[in-house]
FITORRO-167656 format. One record per residue (C-alpha): residue in one letter; y, x, z. Coordinates in pm, whole numbers, padded with zeros to 5 digits, always signed. Layout:
N
AYXZ/...
This chain:
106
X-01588-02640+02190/X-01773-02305+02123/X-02026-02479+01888/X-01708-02611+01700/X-01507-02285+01694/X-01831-02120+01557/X-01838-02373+01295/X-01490-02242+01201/X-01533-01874+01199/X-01815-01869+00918/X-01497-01972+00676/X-01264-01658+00805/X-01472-01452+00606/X-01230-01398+00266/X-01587-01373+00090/X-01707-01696+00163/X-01753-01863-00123/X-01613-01599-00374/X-01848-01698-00577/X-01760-02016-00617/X-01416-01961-00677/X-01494-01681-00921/X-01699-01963-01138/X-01347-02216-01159/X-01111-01980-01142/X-00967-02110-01479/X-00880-02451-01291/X-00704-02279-01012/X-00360-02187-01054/X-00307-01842-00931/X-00630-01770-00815/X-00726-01358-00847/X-01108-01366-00910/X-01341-01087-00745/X-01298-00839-01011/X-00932-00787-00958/X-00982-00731-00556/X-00999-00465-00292/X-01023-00386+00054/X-00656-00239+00182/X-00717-00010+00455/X-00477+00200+00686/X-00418+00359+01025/X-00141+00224+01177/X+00120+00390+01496/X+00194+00122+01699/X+00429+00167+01892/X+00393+00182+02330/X+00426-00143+02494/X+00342-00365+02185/X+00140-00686+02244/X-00104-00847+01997/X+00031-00600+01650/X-00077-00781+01324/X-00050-00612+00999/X+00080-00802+00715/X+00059-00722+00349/X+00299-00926+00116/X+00386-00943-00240/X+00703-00613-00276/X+00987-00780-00289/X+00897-01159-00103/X+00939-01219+00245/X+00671-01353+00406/X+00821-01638+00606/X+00961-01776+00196/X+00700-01738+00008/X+00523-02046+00059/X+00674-02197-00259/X+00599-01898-00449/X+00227-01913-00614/X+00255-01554-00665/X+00358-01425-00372/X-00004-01310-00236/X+00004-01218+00145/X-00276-01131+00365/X-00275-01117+00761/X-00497-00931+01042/X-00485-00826+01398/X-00437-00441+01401/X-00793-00345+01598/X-00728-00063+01955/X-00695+00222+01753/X-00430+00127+01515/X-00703+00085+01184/X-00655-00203+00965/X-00894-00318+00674/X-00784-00646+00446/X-01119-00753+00186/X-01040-00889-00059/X-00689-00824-00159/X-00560-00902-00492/X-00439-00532-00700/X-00057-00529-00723/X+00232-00401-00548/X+00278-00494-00163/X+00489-00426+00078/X+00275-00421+00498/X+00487-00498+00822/X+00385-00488+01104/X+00495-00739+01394/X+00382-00766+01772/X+00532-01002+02048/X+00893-00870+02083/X+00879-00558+01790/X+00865-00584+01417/
């Protein structure tokens, strides 16, 4: 199981296989190439008591939980790290809107 859980982590990494991506990105609808990316970053107060706070960064104006229809409607996910920081690669420019959820608290 580890050997096949390693296996998977290599592809969490956003930047992968940018490169590949970058070279097709006229075939793939919606698809934001390198050159229009970032890294968001932030410190975030969470509050006392929260369990496992992820940070999630959405298109303005889309909720996260209906956008899956909506090509557009970029959103990006992480685990908030112990003291509150949170850094998304890779994140296409445009307007967003972050939340921030934990077990029981959003």
């Amino acid at each position: 199981l580890q050997e096949l859980l390693a296996d998977a982590e290599q592809f969490t990494d956003p930047s992968w296989n940018a490169e590949f991506y970058d070279e097709i990105v006229s075939y793939v609808r919606g698809y934001a190439p390198s050159s229009v990316r970032g890294t968001f970053q932030a410190v975030v107060a969470v509050p006392k008591g929260a369990l496992n706070p992820v940070a999630v960064l959405i298109a303005n104006g889309v909720e996260f939980q209906n956008s899956a229809a909506n090509f557009s409607a970029y959103q990006y996910w992480v685990s908030i790290q112990d003291d509150g920081s949170v850094s998304i690669p890779r994140v296409k420019e445009g307007w967003y809107r972050l939340t921030v959820i934990a077990t029981g608290i959003i």
